[in-house]
N, C-alpha and C positions, 0 to 999 in steps of 0.2 A: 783388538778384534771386538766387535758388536756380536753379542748376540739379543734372540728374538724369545722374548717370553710371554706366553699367553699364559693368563691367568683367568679361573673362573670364580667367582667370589659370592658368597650368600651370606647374608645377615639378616637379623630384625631390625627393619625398614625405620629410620630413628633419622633425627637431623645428624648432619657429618661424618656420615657413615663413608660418601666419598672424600671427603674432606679426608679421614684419616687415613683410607687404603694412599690416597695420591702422597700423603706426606710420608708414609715410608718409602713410596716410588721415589721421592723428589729427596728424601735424604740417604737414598743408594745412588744417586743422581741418574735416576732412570727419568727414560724419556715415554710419558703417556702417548702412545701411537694413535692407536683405534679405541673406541669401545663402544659395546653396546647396556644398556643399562636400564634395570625396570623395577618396577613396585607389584609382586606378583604374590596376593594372599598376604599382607603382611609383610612378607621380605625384602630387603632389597637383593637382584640379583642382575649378575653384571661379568659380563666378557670385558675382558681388559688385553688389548695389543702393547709391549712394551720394549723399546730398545735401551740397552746396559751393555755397558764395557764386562768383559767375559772375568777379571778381578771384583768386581762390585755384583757377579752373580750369586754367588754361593752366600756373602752376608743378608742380600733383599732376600732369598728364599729363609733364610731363617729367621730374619726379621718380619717375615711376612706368614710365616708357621706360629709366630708370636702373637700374631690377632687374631688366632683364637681362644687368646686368656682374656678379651672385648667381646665376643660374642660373634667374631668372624669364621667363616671356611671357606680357606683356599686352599686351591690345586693352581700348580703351577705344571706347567709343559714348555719345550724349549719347541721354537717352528723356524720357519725359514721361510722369508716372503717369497711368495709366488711370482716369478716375473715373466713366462710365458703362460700360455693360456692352449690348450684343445680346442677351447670353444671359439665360436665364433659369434653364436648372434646371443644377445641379451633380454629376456622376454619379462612381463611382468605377469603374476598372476595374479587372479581372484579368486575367493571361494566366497558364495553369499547363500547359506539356506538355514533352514531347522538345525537346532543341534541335536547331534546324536552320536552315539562313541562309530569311531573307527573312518572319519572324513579325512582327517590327516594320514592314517594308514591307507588308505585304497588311492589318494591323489599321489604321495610323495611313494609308491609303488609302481604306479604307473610312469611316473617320471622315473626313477631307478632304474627298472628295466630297459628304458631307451634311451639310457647314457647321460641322460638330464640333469646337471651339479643345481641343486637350489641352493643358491646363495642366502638368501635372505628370506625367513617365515615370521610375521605374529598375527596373533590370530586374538580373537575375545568374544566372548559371549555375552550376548545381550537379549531384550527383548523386545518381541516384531511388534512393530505399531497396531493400534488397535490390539490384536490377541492377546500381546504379552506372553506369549507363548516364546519359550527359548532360540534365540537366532544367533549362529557360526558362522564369524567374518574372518577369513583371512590376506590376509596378501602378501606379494613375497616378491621376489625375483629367481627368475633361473637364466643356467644361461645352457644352450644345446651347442650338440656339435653340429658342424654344416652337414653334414649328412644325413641328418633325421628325415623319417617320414614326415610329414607334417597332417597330410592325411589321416595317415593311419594314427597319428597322436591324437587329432582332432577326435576321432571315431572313439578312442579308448577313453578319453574324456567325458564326451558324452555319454557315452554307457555308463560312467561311475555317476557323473550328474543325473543321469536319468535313475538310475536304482535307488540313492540318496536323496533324491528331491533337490538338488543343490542347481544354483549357476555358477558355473566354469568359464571365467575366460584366462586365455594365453595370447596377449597384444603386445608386440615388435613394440620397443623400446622406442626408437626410429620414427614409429609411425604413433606412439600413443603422445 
């Protein structure tokens, strides 16, 4: 039997830092699935999707509790892939304005309450040309259920855009 291990992993950002999480994967003979993987302040930090035969689980998690005598933290969670879906349409979003605390809470709120899964968020801060004044880019993907308002999305959007300074867009997959 397969099982499904996600794995969330933080270190100081160093050559081979994947190098080594992969080589205990690949000497439990686990199979690198997915991942997403970043250079955030210093660290490396990194979702890892991983298939293993359900005997080769219990040695990778302790082998893998062992790189933090390296200077690693992992958490490990057992999942189970996803093979139907709710949703229906797939959208992508933008967020482009001023930074300021709480852009991610009031967007990924307004999408919560309307049933909205964000799949995918990264976001950076930088500075706006000419001013140099602080600017928050995000973008992501969601995906809605076919029943959404879209209207009444659009409106709740706007509102958080307008209070924030921000532009919001949410563009069909389809059509972007």
């Amino acid at each position: 039997m397969i099982a499904h291990l996600i794995l969330t992993v933080i270190a100081d950002d160093r050559p081979g830092v994947v190098e080594q999480l992969a080589e205990v994967i690949a000497n439990h003979n686990g199979n690198w699935l997915e991942s997403q993987l970043a250079h955030l302040h210093g660290k490396f930090a990194g979702i890892v999707a991983i298939a293993i035969t359900e005997q080769n689980l219990a040695p990778l998690q302790q082998a893998l509790t062992q790189l933090g005598d390296k200077g690693f933290s992992v958490a490990t969670q057992l999942s189970s892939p996803q093979t139907t879906s709710q949703f229906e349409a797939t959208f992508e979003l933008t967020i482009v304005g001023p930074d300021r605390s709480g852009i991610i809470k009031e967007v990924s709120g307004a999408l919560a309450r309307r049933g909205i899964n964000l799949l995918e968020l990264s976001s950076e801060c930088s500075s706006m040309p000419w001013s140099g004044e602080p600017m928050f880019t995000a973008r992501g993907k969601a995906q809605m259920p076919d029943n959404i308002n879209l209207a009444e999305l659009d409106e709740a959007l706007d509102l958080i855009a307008e209070e924030l300074g921000l532009d919001i867009a949410l563009e069909d997959r389809q059509e972007a």
